[in-house]
ROLOKE-427563 format. One line per 10 residues: number of its first residue (from 1); their letters; for each residue x negated, y, z negated of N, C-alpha, C. Coordinates in steps of 0.2 Angstrom, whole numbers, plus 5000, padded with zeros to 4 digits. Example, Ala and Ser with C-alpha at 12.3 -4.5 7.8 and 13.67 -1.06 7.14 Angstrom:
residues 2
1	as	4934:4972:4961:4938:4978:4961:4934:4984:4961  4936:4989:4965:4932:4995:4964:4936:5000:4961 .
end
This chain:
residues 414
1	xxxxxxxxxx	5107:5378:5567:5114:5378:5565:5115:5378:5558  5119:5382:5556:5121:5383:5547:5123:5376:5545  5121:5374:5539:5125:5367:5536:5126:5369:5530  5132:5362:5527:5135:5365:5520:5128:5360:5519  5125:5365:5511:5120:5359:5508:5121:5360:5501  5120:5355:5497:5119:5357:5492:5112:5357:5486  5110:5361:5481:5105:5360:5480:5107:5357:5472  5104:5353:5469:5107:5348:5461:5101:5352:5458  5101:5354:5454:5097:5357:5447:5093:5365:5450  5096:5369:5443:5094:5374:5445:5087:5378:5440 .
11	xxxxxxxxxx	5082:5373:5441:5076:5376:5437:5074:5380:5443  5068:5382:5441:5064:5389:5448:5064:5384:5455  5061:5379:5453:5061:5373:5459:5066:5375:5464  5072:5371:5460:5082:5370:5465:5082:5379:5467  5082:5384:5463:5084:5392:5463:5080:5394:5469  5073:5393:5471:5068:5394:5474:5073:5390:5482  5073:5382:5479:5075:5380:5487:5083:5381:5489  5086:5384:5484:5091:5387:5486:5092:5393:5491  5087:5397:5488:5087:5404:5489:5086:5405:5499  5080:5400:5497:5076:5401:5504:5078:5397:5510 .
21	xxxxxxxxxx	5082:5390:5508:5089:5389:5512:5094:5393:5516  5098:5396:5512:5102:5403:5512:5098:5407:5516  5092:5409:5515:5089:5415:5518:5090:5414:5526  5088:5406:5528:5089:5402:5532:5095:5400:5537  5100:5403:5534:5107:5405:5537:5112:5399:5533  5109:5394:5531:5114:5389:5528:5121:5391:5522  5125:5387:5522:5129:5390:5516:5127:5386:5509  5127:5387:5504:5121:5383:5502:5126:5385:5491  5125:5377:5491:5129:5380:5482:5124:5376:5477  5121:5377:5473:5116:5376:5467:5121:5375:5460 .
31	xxxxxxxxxx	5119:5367:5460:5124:5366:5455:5120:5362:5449  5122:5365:5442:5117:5362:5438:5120:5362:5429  5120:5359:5425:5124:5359:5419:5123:5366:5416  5117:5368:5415:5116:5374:5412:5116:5380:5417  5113:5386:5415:5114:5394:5417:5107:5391:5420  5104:5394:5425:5100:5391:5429:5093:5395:5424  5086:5390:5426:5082:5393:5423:5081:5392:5415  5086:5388:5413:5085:5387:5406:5083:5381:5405  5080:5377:5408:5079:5372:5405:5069:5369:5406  5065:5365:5409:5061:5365:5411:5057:5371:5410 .
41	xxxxxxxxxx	5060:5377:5417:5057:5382:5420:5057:5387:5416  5059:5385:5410:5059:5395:5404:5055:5395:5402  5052:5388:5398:5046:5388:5394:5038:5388:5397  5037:5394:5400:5029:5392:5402:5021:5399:5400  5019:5399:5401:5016:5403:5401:5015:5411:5406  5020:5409:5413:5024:5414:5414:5017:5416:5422  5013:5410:5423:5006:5410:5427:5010:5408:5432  5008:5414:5439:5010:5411:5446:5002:5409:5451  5000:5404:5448:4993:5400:5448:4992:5400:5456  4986:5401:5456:4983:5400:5466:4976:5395:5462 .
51	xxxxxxxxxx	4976:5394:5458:4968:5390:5454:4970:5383:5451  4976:5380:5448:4976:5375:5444:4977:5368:5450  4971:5368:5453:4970:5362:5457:4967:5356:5457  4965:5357:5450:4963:5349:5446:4970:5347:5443  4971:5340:5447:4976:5337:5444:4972:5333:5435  4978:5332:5431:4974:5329:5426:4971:5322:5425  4975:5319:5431:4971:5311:5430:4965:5311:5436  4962:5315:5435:4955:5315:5437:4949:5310:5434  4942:5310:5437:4938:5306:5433:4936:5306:5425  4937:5314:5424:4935:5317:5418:4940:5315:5412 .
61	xxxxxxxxxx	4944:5313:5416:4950:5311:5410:4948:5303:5407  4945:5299:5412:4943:5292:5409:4938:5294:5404  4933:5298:5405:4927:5300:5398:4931:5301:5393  4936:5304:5393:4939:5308:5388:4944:5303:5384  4945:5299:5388:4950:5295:5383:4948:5290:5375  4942:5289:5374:4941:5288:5367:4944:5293:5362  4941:5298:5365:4941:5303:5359:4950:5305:5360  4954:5306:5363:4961:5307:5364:4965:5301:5361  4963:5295:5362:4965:5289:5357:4966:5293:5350  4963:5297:5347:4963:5298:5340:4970:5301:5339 .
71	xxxxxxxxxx	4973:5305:5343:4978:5306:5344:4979:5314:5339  4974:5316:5339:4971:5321:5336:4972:5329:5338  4972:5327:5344:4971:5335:5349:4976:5339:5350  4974:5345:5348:4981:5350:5350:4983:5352:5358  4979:5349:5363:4979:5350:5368:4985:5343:5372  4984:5337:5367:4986:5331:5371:4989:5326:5366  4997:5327:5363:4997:5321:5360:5002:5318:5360  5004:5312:5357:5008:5307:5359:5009:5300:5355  5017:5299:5358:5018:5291:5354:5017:5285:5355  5015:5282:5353:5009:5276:5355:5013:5272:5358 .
81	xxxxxxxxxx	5020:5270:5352:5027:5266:5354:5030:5269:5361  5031:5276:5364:5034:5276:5370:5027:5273:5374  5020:5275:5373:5017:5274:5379:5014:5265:5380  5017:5263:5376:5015:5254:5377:5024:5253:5382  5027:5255:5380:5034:5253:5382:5031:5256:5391  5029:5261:5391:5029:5263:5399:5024:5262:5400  5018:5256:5399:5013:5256:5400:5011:5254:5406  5014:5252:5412:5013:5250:5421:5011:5258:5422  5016:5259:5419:5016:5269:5423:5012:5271:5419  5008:5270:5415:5000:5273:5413:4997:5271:5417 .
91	xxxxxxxxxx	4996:5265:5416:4988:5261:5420:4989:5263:5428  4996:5264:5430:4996:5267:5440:4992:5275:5437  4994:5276:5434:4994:5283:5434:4986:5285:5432  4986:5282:5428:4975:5280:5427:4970:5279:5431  4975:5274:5436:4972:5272:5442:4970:5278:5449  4972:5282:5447:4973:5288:5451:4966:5292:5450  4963:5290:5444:4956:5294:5441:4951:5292:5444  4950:5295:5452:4945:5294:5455:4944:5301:5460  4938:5302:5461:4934:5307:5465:4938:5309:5470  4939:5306:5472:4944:5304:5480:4950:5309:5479 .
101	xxxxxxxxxx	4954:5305:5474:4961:5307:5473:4960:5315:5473  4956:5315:5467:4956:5321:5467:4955:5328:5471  4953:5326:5473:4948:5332:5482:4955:5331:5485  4957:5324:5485:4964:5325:5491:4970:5328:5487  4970:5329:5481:4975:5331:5477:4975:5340:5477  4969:5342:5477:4966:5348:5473:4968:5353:5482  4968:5350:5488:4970:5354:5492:4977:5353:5492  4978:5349:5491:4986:5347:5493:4991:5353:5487  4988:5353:5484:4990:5358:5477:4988:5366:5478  4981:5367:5481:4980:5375:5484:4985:5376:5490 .
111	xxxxxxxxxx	4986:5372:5493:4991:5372:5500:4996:5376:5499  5000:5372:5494:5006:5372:5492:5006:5380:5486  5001:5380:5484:5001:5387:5480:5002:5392:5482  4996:5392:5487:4995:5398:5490:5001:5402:5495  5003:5398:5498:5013:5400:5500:5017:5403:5498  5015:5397:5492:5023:5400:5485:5019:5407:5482  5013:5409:5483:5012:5415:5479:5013:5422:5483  5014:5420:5486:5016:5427:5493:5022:5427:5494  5028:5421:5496:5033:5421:5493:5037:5423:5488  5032:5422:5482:5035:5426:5476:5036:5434:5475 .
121	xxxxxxxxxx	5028:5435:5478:5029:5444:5480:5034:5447:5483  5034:5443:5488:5038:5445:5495:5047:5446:5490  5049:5440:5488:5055:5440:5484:5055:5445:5476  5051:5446:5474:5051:5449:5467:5050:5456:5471  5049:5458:5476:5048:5467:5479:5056:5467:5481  5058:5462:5484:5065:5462:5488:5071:5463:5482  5072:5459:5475:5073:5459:5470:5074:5466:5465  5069:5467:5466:5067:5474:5464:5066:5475:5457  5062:5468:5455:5058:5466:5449:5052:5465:5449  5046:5472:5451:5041:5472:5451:5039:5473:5446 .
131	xxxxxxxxxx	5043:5475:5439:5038:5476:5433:5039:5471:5429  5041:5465:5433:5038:5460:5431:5032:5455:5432  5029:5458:5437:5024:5456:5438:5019:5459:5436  5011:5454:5434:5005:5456:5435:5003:5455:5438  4996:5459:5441:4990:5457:5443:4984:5455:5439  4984:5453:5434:4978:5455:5428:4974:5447:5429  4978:5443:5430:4972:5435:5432:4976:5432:5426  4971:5426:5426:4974:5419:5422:4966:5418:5417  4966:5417:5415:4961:5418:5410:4958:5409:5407  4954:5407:5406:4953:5401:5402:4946:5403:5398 .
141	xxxxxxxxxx	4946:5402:5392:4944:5404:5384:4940:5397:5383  4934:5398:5380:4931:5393:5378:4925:5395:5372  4926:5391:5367:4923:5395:5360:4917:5392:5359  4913:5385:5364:4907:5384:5361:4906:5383:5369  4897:5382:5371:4893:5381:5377:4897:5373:5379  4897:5370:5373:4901:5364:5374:4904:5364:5380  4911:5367:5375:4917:5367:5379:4918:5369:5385  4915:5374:5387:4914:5378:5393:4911:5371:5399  4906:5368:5397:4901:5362:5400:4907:5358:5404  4910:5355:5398:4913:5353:5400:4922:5353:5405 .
151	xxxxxxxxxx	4920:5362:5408:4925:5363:5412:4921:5363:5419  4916:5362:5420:4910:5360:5424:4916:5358:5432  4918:5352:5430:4922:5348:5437:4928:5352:5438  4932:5356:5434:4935:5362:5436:4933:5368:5441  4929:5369:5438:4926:5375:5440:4923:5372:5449  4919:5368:5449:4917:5363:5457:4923:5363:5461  4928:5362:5458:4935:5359:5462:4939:5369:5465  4936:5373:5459:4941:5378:5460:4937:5380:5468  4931:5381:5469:4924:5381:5471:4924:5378:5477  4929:5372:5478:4928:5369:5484:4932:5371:5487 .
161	xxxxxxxxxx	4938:5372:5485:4945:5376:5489:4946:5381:5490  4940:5385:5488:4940:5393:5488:4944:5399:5484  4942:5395:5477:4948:5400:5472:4942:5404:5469  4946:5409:5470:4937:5414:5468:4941:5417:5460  4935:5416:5456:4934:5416:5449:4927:5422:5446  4928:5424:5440:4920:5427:5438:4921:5422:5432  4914:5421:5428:4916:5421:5424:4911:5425:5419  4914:5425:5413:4914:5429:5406:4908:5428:5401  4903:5431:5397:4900:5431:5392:4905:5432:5388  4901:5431:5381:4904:5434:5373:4906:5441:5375 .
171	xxxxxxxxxx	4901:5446:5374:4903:5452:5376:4908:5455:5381  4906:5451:5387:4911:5454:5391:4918:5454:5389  4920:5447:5386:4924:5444:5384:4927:5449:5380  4925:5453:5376:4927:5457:5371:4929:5465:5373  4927:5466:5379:4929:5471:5382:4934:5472:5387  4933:5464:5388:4940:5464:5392:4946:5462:5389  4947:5459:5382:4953:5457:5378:4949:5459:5372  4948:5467:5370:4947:5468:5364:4953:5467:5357  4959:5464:5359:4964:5459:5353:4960:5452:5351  4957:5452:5357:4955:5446:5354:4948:5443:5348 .
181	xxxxxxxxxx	4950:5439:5343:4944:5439:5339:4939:5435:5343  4931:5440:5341:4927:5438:5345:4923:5432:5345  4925:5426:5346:4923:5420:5344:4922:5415:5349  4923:5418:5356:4922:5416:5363:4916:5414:5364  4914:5410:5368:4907:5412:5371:4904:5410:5377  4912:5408:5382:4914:5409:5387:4921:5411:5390  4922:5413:5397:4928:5414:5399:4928:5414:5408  4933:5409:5410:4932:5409:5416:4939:5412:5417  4939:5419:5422:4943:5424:5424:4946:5422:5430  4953:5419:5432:4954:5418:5440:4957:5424:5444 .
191	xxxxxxxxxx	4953:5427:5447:4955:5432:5449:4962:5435:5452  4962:5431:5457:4969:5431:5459:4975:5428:5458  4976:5426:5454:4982:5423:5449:4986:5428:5446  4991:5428:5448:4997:5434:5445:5000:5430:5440  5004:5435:5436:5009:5433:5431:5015:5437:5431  5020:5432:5428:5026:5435:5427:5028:5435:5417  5032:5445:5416:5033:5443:5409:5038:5441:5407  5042:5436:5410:5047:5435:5408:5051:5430:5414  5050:5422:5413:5052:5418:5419:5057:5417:5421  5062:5417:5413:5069:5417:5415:5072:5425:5419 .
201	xxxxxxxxxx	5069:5430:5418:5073:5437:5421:5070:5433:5427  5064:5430:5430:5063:5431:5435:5067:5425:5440  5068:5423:5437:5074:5416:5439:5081:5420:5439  5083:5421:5437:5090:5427:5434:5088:5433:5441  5084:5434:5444:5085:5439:5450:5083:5436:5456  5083:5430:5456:5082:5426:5460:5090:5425:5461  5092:5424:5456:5101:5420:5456:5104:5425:5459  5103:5432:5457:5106:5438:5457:5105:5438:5467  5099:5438:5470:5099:5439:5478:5104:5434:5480  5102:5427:5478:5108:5423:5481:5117:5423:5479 .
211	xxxxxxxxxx	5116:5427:5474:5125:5425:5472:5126:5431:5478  5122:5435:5476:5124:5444:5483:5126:5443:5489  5122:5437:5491:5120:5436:5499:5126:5432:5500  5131:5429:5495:5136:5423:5497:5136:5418:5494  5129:5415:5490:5129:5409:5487:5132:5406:5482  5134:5402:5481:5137:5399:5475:5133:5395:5471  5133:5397:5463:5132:5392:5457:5139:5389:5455  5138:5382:5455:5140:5379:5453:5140:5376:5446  5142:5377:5440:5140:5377:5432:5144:5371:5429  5140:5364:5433:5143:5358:5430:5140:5353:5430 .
221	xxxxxxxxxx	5142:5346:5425:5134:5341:5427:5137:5336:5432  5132:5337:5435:5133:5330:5439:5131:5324:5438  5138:5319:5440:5136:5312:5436:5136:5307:5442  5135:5308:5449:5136:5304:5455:5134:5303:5461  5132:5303:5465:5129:5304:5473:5133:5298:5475  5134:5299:5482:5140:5296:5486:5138:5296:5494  5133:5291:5495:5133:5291:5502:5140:5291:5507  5141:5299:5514:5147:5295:5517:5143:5296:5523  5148:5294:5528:5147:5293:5536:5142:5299:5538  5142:5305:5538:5138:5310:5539:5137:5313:5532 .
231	xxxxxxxxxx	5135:5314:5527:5132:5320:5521:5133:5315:5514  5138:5316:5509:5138:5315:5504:5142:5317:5501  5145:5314:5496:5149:5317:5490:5145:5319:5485  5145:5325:5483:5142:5326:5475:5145:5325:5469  5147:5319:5465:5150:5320:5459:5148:5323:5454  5156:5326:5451:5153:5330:5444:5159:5331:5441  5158:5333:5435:5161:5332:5428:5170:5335:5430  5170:5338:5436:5178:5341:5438:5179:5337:5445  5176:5336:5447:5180:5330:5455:5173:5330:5458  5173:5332:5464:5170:5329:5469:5168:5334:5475 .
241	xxxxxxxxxx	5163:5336:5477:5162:5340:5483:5158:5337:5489  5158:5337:5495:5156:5337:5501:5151:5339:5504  5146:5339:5504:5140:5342:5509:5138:5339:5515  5133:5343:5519:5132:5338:5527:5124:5334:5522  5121:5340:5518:5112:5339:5514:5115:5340:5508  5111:5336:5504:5106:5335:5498:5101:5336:5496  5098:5341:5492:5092:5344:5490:5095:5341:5481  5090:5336:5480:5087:5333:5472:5081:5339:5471  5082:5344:5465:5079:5347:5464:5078:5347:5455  5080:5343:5452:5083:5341:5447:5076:5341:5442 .
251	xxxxxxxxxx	5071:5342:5444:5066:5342:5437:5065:5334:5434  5064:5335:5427:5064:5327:5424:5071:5325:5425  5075:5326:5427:5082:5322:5427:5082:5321:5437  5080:5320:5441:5078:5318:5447:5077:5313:5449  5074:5307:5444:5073:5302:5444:5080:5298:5444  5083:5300:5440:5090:5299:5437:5095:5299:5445  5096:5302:5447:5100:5305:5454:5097:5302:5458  5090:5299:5459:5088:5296:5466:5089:5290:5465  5092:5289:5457:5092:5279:5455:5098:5277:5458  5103:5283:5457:5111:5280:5461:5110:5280:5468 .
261	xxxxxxxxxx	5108:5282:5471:5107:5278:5477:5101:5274:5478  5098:5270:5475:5094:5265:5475:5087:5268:5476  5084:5273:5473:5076:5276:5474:5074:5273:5465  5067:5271:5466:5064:5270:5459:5057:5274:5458  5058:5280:5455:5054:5286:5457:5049:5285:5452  5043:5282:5452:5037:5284:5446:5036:5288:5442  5041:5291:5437:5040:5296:5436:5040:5297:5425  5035:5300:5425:5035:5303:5419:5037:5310:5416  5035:5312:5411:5039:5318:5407:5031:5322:5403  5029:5325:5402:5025:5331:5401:5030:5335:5395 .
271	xxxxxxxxxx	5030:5334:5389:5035:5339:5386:5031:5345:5382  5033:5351:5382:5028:5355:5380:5033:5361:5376  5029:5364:5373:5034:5368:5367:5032:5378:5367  5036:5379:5365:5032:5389:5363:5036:5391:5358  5033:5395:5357:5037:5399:5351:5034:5406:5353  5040:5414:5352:5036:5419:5352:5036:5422:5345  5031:5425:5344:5027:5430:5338:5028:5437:5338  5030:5441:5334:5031:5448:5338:5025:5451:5336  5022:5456:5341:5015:5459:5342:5015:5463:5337  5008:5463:5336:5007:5468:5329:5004:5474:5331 .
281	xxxxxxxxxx	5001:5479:5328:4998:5484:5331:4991:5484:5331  4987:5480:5336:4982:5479:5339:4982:5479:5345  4976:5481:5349:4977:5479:5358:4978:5475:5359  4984:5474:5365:4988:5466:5367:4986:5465:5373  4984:5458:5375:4983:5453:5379:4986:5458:5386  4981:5458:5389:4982:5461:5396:4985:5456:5402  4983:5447:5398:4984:5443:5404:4985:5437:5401  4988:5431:5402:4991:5424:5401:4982:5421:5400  4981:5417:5391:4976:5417:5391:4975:5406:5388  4969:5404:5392:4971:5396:5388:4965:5396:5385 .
291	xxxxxxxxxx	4965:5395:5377:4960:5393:5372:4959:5386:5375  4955:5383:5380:4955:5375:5379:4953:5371:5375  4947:5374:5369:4947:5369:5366:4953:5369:5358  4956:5375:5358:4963:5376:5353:4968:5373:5356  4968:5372:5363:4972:5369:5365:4980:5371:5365  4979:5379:5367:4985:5380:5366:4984:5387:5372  4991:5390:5374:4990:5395:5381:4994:5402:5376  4992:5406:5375:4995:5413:5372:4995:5419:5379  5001:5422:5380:5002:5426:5385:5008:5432:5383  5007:5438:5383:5009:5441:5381:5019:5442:5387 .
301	xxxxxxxxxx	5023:5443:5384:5030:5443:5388:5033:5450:5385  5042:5449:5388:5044:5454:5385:5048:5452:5380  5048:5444:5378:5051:5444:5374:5047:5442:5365  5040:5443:5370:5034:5445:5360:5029:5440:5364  5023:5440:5358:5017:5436:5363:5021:5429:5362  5020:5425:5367:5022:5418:5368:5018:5415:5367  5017:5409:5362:5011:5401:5360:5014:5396:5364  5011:5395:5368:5012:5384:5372:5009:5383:5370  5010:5376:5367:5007:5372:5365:5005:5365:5372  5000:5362:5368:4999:5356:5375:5004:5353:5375 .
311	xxxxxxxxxx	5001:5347:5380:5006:5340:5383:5007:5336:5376  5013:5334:5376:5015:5330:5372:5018:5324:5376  5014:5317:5375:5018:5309:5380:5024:5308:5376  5029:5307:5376:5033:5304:5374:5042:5305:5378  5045:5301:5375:5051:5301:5379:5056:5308:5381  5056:5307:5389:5059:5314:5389:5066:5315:5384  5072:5312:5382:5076:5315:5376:5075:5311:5370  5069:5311:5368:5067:5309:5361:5068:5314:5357  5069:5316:5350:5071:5322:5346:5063:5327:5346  5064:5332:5346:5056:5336:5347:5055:5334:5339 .
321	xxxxxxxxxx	5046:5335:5341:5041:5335:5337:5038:5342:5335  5038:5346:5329:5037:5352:5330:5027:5352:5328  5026:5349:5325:5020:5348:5324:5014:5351:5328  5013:5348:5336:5009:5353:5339:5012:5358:5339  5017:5362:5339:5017:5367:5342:5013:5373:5336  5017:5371:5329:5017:5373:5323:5009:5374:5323  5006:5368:5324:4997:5370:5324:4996:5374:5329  4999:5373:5335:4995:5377:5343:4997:5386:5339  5003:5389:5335:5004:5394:5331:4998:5396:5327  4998:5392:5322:4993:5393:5318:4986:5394:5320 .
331	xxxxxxxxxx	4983:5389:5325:4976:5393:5329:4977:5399:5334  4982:5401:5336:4983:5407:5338:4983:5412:5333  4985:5413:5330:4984:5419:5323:4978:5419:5320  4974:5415:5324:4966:5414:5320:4963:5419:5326  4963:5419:5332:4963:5424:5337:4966:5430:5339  4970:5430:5336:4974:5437:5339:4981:5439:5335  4978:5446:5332:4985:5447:5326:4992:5446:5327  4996:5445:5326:5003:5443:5327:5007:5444:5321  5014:5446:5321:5016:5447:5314:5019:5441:5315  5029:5441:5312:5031:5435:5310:5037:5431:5317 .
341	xxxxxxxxxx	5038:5427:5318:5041:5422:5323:5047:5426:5323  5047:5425:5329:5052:5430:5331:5059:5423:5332  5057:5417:5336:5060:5411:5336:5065:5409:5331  5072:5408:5330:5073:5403:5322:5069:5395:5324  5068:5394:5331:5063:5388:5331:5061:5386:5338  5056:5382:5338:5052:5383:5345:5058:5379:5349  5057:5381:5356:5058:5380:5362:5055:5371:5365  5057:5368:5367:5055:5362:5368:5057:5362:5377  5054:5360:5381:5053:5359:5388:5051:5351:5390  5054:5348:5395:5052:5342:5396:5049:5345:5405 .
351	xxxxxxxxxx	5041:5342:5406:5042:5345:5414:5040:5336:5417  5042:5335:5426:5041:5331:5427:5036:5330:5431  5032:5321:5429:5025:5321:5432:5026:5314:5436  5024:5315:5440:5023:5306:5445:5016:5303:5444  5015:5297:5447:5009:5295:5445:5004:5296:5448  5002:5301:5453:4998:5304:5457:5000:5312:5455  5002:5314:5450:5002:5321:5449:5002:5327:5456  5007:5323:5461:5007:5330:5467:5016:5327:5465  5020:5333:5470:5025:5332:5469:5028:5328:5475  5037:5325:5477:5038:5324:5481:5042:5329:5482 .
361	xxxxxxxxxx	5041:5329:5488:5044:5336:5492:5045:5333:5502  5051:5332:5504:5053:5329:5508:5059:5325:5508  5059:5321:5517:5067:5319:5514:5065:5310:5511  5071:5310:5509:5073:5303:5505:5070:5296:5510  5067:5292:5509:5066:5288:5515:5072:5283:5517  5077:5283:5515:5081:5276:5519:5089:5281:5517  5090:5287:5516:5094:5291:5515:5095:5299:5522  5098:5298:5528:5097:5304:5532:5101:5309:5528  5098:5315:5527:5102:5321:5527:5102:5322:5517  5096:5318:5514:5095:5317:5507:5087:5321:5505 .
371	xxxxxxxxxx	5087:5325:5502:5080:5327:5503:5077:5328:5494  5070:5326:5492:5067:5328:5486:5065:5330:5485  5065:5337:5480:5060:5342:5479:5059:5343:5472  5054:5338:5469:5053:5336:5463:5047:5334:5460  5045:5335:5453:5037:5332:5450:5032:5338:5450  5033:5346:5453:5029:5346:5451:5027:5351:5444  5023:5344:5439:5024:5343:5433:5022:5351:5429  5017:5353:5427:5017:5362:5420:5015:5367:5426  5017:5367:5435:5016:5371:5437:5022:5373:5443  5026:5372:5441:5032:5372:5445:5033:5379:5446 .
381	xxxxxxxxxx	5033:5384:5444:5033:5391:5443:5030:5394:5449  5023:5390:5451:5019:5391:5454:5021:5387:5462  5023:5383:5462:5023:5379:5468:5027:5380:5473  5035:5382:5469:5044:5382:5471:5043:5387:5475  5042:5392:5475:5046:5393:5484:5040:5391:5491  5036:5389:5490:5030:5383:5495:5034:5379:5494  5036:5374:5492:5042:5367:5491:5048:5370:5494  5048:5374:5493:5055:5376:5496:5054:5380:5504  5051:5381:5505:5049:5383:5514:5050:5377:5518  5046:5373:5514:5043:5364:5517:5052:5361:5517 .
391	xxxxxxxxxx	5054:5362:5512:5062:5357:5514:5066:5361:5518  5066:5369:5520:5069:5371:5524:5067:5370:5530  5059:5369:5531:5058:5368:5536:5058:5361:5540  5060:5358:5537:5061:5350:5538:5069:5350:5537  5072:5352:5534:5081:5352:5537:5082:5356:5543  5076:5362:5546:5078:5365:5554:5076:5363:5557  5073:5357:5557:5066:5354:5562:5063:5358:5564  5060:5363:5559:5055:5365:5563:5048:5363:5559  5043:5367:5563:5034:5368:5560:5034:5368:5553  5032:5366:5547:5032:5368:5541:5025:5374:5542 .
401	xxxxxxxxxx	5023:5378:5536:5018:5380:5535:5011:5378:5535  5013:5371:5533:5006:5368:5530:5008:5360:5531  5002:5356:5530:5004:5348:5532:5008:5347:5525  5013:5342:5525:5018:5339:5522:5017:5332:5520  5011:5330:5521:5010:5323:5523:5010:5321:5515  5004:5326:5511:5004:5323:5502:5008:5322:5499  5014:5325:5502:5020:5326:5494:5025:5321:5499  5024:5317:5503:5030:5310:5506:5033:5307:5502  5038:5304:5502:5042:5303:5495:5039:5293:5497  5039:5293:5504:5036:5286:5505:5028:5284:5504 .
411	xxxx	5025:5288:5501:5017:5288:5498:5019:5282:5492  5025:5281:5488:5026:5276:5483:5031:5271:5485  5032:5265:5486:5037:5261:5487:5042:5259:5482  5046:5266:5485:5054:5267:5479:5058:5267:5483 .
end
């Protein structure tokens, strides 16, 4: 039976669970301060990942913390003053760095991948934004025997879940991304990892099937949740709306909306940055590539090669820090020619992370007809429409795809 729902924040996550709601017969409105796709979900690499299923607080990340205290890395930096003040949410979250977690994290995350990647196909053919898409894989760059060495537990974990990879010599490496300067001297290729050139066109055509098909964007912030007798009131900055469901799809701001009705969400922020470069007249990157030990991801788009820079810890609306990114730039140009910044200045993105790095996806537990699709942190791109199958399928009580148990919003007591 159709219900009015509503879906709060329109990163790819909420657009994704909107979309696939509606598809599902519901009447459905996505409602969110900005133009949907502009906040979190713009800034990424543009990777629709079936691979990235080492969570980061894995074992490997306790060896590593000496040398990350220096606070040195262009891969990982941060404010020493925000992380003392949230220091419970470290130490839960550190806690988490065990063999265990990981093997249980690592399928729980292929699971959920592997759905949202055939979904995305299925929706970008329907779209009829297929030249947005690649085939060409996901690439990860490693400059010394080192560095490669130590993606050893990655590579075991991809291996155990069955994400088929080749990987790369110096030479080969230079044949396959002859733009790049040849200073490699490894590369693990993920085969079947697709990309997108461009996240917001691809978010923006997703809007476009939903507004076609009936649906409503909503373009306002919401500042309230109002349990009534059967559904909810949604407040927002012009009155008040009615729905029977609640879809929090809200990104780093999710936490925030589950606190008004009494949820205490574990959650932290991942802030990451890009800037685009406009191409020069060399061979261009065939595919989305991550120098690990530069610690930065370059991927060619349509709106110039894009630079991410790594994870920055610090308060999601703290004032940005241009610093790593300005570096994660400058080692890019050391790789691959580029003329001048196409940006007047970089992009800053806050994405959200829980203390077990899997996302919640489910209903609210002491809340009927309240559900949250939320946390999962630099690969939402990747996961949203498999999160979003899993909460239609749990608002029409039916079989989900795949077990739902890892992402329970009651796995933490909030």
């Amino acid at each position: 039976m159709a219900k009015k729902i509503a879906v709060i924040g329109g990163g790819i996550v909420g657009v994704c669970s909107a979309l696939d709601l509606q598809q599902a017969g519901h009447d459905v409105t996505l409602i969110d301060r900005k133009q949907p796709g502009r906040e979190t979900s713009y800034g990424n690499a543009g990777v629709l990942s079936e691979s990235s299923v080492l969570v980061i607080n894995n074992p490997v990340l306790l060896r590593r913390l000496p040398g990350l205290m220096l606070n040195q890395s262009t891969g990982l930096r941060y404010n020493p003053l925000f992380l003392l003040k949230r220091l419970p949410w470290v130490l839960k979250f550190l806690s988490y760095c065990t063999k265990s977690h990981a093997q249980h994290a690592s399928k729980a995350l292929r699971a959920l991948m592997l759905i949202s990647i055939g979904q995305h196909k299925s929706w970008i053919n329907e779209a009829k934004v297929s030249h947005l898409l690649r085939y060409a894989g996901w690439m990860k760059l490693f400059r010394t025997q080192k560095g490669f060495d130590g993606f050893s537990a990655e590579i075991e974990t991809m291996a155990e879940t069955g994400v088929k990879f080749t990987i790369y010599d110096r030479e080969q490496i230079r044949q396959l991304e002859p733009g790049l300067a040849p200073i490699y001297e490894k590369a693990v290729l993920m085969d079947e990892t697709c990309g997108v050139s461009s996240p917001a066109e691809l978010t923006d055509a997703y809007i476009a099937m939903f507004i076609a098909a009936g649906g409503t964007v909503l373009k306002t912030d919401v500042t309230g949740l109002k349990p009534l007798d059967k559904g909810f009131d949604v407040i927002h900055a012009d009155g008040a709306l009615a729905f029977e469901e609640v879809v929090v799809a809200a990104g780093p701001w999710s936490a925030d909306v589950a606190k008004w009705v009494g949820y205490d969400v574990p959650m932290g922020w991942e802030r990451g940055y890009h800037m685009h470069l406009e191409p020069d007249d060399v061979p261009q990157l065939g595919r989305a590539a991550h120098d690990v030990e530069g610690g930065f991801a370059i991927a060619p788009m349509r709106q110039g090669v894009r630079i991410t820079s790594g994870v920055e810890l610090e308060h999601r609306d703290a004032p940005p820090n241009y610093t790593q990114i300005k570096k994660a730039v400058a080692e890019a140009r050391k790789i691959h020619k580029m003329k001048g910044e196409i940006d007047a200045e970089p992009w800053m993105g806050r994405r959200p992370t829980l203390i077990d790095s899997l996302p919640i996806v489910g209903p609210a537990p002491r809340h009927k007809g309240l559900w949250f699709n939320f946390g999962h942190q630099h690969i939402g791109l990747s996961m949203a429409p498999g999160s979003a199958k899993l909460i239609t399928s749990m608002i029409d009580g039916k079989a989900a795809p795949i077990d739902v148990s890892p992402y329970r919003a009651d796995r933490f007591p909030i």
